[in-house]
mmCIF file of the C-alpha atoms, coordinates in Angstrom:
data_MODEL
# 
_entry.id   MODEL 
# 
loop_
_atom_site.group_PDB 
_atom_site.id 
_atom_site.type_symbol 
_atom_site.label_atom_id 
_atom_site.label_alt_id 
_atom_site.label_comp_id 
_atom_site.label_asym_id 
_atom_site.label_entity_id 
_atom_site.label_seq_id 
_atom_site.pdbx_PDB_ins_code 
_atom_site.Cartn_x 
_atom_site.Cartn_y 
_atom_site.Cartn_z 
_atom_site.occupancy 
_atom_site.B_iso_or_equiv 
_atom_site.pdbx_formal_charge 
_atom_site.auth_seq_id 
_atom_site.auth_comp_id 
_atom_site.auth_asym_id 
_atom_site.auth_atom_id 
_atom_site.pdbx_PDB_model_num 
ATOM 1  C CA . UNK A 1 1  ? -12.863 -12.468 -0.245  1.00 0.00 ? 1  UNK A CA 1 
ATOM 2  C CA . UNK A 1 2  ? -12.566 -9.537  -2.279  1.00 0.00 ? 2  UNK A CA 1 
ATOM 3  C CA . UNK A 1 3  ? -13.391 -6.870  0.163   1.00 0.00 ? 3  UNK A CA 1 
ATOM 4  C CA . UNK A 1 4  ? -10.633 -8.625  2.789   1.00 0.00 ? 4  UNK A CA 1 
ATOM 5  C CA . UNK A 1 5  ? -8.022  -8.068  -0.133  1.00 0.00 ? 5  UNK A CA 1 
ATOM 6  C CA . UNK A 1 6  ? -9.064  -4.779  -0.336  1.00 0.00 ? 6  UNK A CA 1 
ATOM 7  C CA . UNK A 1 7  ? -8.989  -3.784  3.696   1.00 0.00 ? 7  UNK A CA 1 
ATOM 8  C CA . UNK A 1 8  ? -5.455  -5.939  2.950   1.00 0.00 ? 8  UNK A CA 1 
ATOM 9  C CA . UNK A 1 9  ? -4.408  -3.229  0.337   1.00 0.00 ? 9  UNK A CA 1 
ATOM 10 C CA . UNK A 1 10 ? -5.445  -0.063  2.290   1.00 0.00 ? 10 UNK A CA 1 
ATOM 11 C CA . UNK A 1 11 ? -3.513  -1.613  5.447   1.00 0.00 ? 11 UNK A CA 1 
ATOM 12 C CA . UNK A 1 12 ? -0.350  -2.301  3.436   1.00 0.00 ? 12 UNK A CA 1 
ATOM 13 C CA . UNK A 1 13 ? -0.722  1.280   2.222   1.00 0.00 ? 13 UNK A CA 1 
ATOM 14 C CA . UNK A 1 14 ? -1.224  3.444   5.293   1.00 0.00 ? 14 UNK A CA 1 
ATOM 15 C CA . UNK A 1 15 ? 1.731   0.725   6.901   1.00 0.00 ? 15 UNK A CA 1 
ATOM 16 C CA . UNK A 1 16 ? 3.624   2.503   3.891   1.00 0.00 ? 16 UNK A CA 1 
ATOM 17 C CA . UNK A 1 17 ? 3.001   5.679   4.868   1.00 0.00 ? 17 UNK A CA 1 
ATOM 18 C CA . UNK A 1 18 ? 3.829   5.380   8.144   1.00 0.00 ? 18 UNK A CA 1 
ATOM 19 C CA . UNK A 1 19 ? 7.313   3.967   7.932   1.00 0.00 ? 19 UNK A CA 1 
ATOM 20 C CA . UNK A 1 20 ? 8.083   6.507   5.128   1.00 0.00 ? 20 UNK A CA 1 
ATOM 21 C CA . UNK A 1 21 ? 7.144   9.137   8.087   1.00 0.00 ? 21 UNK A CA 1 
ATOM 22 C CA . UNK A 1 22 ? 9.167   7.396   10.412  1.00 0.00 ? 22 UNK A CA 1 
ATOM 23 C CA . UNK A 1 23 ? 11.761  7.244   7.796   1.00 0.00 ? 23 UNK A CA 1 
ATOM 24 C CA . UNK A 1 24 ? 11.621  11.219  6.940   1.00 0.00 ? 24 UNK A CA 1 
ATOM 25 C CA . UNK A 1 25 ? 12.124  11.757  10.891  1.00 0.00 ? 25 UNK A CA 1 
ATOM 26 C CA . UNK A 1 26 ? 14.807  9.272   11.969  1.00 0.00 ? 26 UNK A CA 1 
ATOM 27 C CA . UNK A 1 27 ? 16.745  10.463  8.657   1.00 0.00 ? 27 UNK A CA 1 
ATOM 28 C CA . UNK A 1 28 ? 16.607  6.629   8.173   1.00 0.00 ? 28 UNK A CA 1 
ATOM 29 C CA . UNK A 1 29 ? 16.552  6.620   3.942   1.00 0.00 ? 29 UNK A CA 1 
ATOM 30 C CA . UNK A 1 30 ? 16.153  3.001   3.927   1.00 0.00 ? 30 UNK A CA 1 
ATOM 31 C CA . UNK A 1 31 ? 13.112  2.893   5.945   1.00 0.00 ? 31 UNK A CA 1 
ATOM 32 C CA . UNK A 1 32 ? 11.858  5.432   4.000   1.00 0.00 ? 32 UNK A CA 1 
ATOM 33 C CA . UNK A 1 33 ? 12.148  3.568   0.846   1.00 0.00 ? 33 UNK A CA 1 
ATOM 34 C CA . UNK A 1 34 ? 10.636  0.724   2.171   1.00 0.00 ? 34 UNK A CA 1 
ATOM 35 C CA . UNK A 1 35 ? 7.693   2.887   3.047   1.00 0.00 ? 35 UNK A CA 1 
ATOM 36 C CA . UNK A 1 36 ? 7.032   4.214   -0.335  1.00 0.00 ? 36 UNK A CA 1 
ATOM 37 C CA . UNK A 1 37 ? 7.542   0.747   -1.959  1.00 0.00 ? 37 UNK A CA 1 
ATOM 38 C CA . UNK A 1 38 ? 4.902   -0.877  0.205   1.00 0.00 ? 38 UNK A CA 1 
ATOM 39 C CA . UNK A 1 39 ? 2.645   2.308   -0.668  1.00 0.00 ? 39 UNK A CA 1 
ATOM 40 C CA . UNK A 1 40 ? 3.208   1.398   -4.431  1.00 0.00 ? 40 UNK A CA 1 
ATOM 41 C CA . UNK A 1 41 ? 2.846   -2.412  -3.560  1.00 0.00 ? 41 UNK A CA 1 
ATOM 42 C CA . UNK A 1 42 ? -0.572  -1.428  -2.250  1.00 0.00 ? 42 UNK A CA 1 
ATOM 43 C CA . UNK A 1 43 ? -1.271  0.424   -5.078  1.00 0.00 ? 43 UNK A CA 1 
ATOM 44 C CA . UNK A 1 44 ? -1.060  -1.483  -7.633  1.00 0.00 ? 44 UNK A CA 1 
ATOM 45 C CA . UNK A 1 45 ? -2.805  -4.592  -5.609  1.00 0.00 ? 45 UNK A CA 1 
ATOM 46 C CA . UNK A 1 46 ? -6.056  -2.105  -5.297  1.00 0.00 ? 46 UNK A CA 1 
ATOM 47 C CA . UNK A 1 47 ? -5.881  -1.100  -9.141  1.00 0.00 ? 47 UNK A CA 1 
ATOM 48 C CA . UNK A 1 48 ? -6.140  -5.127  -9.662  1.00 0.00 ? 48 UNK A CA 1 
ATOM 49 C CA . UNK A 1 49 ? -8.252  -5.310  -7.253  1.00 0.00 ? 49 UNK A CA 1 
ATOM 50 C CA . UNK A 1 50 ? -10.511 -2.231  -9.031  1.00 0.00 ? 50 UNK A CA 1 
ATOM 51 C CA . UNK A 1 51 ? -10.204 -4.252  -12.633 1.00 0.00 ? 51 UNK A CA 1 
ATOM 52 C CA . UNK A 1 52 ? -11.795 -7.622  -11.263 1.00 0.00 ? 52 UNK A CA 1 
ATOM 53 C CA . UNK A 1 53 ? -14.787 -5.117  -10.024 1.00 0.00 ? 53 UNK A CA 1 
ATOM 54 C CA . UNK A 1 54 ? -15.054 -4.084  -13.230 1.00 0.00 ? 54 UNK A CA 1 
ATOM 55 C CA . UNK A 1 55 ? -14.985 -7.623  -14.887 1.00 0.00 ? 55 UNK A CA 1 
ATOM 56 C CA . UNK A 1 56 ? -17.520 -8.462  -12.411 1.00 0.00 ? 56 UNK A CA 1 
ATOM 57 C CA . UNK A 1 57 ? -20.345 -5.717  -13.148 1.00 0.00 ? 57 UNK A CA 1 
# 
């Protein structure tokens, strides 16, 4: 389960990072910032994600 979550995270990031790109091209700020918060979504899901490993060891 925990390595699903984790392809999950990385998805939801590089998703991020793609509409922020669309965003910067289209001149579309709102997709943009929709972008970036779904990068820092993502984010903080995998630093979670890194603190259960470490629980776990």
């Amino acid at each position: 389960m925990a390595f699903d979550d984790k392809v999950d995270n990385k998805a939801e990031e590089v998703g991020g990072k793609v509409k922020e790109g669309v965003g910067k091209a289209t001149d579309d700020e709102q997709l943009e910032a929709e972008g970036k918060a779904d990068q820092t979504s993502a984010n903080v899901k995998q630093a979670g994600e890194k603190i259960k490993d470490i629980f776990k060891s």
